[in-house]
MDAnalysis code that builds the backbone (N, CA, C; Angstrom):
import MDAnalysis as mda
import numpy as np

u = mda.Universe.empty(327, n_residues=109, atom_resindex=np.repeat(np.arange(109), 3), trajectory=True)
u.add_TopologyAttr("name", ["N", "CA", "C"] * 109)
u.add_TopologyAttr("resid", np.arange(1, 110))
u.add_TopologyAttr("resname", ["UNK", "UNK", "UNK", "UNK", "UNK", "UNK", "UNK", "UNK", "UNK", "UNK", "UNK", "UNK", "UNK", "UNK", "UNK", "UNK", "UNK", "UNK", "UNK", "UNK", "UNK", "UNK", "UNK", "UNK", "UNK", "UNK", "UNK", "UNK", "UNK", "UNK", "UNK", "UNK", "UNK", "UNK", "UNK", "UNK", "UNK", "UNK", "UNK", "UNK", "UNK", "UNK", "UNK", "UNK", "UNK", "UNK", "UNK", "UNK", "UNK", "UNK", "UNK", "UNK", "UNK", "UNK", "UNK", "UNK", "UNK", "UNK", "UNK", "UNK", "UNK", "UNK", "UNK", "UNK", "UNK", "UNK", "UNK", "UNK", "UNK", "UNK", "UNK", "UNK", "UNK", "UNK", "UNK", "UNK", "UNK", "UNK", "UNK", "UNK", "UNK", "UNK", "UNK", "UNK", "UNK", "UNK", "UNK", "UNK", "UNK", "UNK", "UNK", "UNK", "UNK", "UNK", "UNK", "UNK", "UNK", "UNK", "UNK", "UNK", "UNK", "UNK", "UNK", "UNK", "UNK", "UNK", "UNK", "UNK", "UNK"])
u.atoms.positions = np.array([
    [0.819, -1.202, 0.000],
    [0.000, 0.000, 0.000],
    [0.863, 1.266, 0.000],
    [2.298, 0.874, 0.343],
    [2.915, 2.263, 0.130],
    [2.883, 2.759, -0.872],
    [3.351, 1.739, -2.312],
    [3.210, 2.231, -3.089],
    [1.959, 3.372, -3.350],
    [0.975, 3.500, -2.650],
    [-0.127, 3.953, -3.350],
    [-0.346, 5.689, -1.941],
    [0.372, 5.632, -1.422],
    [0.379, 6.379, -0.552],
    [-0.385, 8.129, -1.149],
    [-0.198, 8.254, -2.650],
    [-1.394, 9.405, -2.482],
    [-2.508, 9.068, -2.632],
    [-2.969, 7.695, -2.774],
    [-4.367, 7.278, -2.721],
    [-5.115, 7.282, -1.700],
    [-4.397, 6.815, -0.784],
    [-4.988, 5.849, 0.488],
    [-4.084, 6.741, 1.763],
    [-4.404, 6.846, 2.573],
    [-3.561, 7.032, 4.246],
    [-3.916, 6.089, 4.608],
    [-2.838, 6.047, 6.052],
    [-2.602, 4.868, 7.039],
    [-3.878, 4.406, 7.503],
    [-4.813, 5.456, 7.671],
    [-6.384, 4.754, 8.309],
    [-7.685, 4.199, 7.270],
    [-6.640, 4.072, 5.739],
    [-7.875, 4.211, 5.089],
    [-8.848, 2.878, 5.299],
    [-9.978, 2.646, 4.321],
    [-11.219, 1.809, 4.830],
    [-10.101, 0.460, 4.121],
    [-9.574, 0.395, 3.533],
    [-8.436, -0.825, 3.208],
    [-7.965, -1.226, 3.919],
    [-6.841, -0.185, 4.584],
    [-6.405, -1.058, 5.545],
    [-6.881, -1.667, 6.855],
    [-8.136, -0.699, 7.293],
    [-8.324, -1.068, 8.270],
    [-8.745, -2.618, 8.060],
    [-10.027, -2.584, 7.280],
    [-9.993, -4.213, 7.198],
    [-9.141, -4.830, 7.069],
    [-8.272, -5.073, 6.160],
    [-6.881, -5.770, 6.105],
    [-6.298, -6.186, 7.700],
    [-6.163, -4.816, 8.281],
    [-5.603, -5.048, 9.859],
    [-6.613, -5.720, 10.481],
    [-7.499, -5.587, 10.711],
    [-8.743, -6.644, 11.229],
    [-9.239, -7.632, 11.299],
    [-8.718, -8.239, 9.543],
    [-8.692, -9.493, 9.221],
    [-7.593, -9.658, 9.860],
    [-6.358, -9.752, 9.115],
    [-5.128, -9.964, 10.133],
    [-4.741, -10.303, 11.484],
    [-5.321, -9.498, 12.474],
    [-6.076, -9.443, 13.603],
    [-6.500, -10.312, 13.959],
    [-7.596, -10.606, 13.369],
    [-8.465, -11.726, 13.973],
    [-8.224, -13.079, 13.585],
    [-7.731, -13.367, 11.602],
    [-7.817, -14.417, 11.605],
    [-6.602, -15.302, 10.782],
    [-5.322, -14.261, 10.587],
    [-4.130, -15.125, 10.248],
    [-3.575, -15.321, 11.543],
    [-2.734, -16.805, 10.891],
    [-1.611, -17.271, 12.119],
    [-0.723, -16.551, 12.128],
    [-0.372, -16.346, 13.194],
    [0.920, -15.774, 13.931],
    [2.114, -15.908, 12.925],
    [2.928, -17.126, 12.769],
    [3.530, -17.325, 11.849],
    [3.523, -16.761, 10.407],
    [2.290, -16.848, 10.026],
    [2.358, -16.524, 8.793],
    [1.929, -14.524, 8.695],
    [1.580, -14.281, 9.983],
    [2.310, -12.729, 10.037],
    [3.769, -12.508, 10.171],
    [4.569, -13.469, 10.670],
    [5.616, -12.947, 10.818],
    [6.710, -13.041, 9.797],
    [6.163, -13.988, 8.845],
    [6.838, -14.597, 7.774],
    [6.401, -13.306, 6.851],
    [5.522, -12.848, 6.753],
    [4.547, -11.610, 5.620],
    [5.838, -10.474, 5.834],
    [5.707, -10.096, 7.240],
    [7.047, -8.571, 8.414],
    [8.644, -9.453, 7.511],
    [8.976, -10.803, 7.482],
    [10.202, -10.695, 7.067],
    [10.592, -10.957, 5.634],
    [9.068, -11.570, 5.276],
    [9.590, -11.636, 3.266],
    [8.985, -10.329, 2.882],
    [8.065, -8.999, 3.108],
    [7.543, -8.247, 2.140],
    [8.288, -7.550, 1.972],
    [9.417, -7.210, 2.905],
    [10.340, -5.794, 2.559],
    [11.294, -6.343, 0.872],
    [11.561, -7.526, 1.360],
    [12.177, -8.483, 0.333],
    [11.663, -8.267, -1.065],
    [9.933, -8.935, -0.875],
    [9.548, -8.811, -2.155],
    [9.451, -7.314, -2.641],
    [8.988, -6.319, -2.189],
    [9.272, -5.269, -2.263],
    [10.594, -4.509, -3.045],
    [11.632, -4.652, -2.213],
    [12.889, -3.929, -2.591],
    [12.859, -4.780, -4.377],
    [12.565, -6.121, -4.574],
    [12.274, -6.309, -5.546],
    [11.771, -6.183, -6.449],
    [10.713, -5.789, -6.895],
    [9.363, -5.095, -7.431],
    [10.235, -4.128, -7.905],
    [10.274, -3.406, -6.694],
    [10.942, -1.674, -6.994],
    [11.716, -1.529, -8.135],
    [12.572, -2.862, -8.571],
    [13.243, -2.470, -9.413],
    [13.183, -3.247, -10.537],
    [12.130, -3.529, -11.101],
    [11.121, -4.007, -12.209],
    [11.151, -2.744, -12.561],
    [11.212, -3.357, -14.261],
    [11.305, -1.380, -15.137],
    [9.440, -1.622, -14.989],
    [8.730, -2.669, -14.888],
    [7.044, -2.099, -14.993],
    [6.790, -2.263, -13.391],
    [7.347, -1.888, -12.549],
    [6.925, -1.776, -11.260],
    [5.384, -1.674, -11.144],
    [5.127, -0.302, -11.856],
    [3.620, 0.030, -11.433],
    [2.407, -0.684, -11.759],
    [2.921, -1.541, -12.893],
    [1.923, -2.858, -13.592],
    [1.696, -3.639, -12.065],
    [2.738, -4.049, -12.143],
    [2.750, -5.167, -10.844],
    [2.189, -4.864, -9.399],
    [2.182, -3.540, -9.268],
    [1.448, -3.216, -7.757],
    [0.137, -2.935, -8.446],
    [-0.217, -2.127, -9.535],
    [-1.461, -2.685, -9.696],
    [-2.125, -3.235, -9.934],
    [-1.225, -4.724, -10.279],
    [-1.878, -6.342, -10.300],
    [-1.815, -6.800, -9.037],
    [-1.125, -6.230, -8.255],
    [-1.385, -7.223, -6.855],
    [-2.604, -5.882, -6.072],
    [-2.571, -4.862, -6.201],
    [-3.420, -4.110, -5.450],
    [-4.539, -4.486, -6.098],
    [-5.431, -5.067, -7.208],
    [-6.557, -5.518, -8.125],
    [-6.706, -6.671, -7.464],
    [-5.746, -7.442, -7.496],
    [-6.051, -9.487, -7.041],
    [-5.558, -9.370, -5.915],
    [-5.061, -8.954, -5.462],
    [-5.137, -9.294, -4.013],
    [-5.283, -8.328, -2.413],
    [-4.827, -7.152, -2.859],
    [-5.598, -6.134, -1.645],
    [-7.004, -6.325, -1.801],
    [-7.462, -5.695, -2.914],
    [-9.056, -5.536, -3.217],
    [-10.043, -6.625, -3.208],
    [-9.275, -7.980, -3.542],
    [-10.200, -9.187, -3.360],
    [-10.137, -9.382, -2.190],
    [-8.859, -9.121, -1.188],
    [-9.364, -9.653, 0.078],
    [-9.948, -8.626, 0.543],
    [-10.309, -7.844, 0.202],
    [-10.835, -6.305, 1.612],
    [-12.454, -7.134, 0.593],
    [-12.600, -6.884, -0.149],
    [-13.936, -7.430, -0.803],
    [-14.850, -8.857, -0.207],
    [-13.676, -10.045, -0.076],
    [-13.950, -11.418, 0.286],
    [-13.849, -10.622, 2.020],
    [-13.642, -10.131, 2.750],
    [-13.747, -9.891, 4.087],
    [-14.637, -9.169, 4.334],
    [-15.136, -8.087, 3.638],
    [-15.873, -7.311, 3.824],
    [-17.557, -7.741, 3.337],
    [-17.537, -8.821, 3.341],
    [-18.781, -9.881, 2.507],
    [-18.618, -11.306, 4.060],
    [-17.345, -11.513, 4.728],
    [-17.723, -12.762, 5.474],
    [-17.098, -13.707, 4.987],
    [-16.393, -13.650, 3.894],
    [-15.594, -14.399, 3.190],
    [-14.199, -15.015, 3.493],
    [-13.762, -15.084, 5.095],
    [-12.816, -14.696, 5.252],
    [-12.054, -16.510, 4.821],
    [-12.663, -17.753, 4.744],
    [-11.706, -18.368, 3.930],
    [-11.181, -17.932, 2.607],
    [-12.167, -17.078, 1.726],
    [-11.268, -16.840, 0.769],
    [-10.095, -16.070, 0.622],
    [-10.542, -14.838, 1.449],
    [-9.231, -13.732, 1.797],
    [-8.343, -14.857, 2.018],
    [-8.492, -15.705, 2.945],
    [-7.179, -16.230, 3.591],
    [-6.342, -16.957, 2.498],
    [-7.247, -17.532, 1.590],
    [-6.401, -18.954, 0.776],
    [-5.794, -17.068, -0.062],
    [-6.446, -16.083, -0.682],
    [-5.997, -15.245, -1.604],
    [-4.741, -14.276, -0.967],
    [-4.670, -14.536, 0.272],
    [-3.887, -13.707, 0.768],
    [-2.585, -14.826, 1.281],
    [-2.731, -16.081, 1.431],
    [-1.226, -16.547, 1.630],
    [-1.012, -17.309, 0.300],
    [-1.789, -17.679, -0.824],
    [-1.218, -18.154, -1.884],
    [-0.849, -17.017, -3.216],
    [-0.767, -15.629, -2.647],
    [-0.381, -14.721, -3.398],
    [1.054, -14.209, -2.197],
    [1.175, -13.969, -1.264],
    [2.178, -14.107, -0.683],
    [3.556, -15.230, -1.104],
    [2.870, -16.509, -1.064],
    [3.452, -17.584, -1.468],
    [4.087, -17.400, -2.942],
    [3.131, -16.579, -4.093],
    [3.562, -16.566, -5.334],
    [4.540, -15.810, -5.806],
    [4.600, -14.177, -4.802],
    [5.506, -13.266, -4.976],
    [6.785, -13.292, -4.247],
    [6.768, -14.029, -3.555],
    [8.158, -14.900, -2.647],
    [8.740, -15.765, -3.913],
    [8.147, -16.278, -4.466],
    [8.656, -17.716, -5.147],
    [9.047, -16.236, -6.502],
    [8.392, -15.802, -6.888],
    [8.797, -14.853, -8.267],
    [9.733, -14.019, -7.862],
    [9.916, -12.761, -7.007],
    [10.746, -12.262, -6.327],
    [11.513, -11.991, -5.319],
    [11.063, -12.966, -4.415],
    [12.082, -12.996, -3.000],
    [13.092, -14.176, -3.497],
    [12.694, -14.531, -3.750],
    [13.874, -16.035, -4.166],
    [14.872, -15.764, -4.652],
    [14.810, -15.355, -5.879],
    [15.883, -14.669, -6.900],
    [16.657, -13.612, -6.314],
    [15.774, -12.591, -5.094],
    [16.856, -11.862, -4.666],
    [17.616, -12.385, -3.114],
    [17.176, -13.206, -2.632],
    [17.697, -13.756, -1.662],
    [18.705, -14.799, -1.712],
    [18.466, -15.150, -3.027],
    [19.953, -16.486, -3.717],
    [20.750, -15.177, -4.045],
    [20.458, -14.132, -4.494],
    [21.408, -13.364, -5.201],
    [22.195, -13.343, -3.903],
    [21.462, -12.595, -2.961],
    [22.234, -12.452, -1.396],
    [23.244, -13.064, -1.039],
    [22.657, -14.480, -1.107],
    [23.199, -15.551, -0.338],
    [24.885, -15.699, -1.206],
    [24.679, -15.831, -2.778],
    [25.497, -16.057, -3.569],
    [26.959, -14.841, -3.339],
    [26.274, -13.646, -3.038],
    [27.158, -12.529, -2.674],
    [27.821, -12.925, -1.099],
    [27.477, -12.849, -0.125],
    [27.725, -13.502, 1.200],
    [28.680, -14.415, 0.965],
    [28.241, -15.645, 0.320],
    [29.414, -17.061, -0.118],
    [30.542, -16.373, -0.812],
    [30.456, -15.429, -1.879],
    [31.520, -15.322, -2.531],
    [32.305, -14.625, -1.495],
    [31.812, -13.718, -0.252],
    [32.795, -13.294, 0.622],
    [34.274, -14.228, 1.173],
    [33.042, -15.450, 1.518],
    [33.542, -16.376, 2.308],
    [35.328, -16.963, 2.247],
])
């Protein structure tokens, strides 16, 4: 949502649901796994020459479907749409930059 920061503020009606769902009905784990891969997938994204395609394919399929599927009662679907899109942008961009990491680190060694 940063990306979108002249759209939306910190209290908007998005996030709050988002935080609410969150709140109430992801595991622990898989919040804490979200706090240590998004900066990841993120710094990644960022440097996609179509960055802005891509946040507004994930802000379309997956902010908006889950504030939509939650805001309806839906909250198995938010959930499967919100950790198997997590799951997808880890595997597309955290991976690749975290081997890069790792590969840089080893070559220290």
């Amino acid at each position: 949502m940063r990306h979108y920061l002249n759209n939306f503020d910190d209290n908007c009606y998005e996030l709050t649901v988002l935080r609410w769902f969150r709140d109430n009905f992801v595991f622990e784990e898989d919040i804490k796994h979200y706090y240590k891969i998004a900066p990841v997938i993120v710094e990644a994204i960022d440097k996609e020459q179509h960055s802005n395609m891509i946040y507004d394919y994930i802000y379309d399929n997956v902010v908006d479907a889950c504030v939509t599927a939650t805001s309806n009662g839906d909250y198995a679907f938010a959930y499967d749409r919100y950790k198997s899109s997590i799951l997808s942008l880890e595997e597309t961009y955290a991976k690749q930059a975290l081997e890069g990491k790792l590969i840089k680190t080893l070559k220290k060694l």
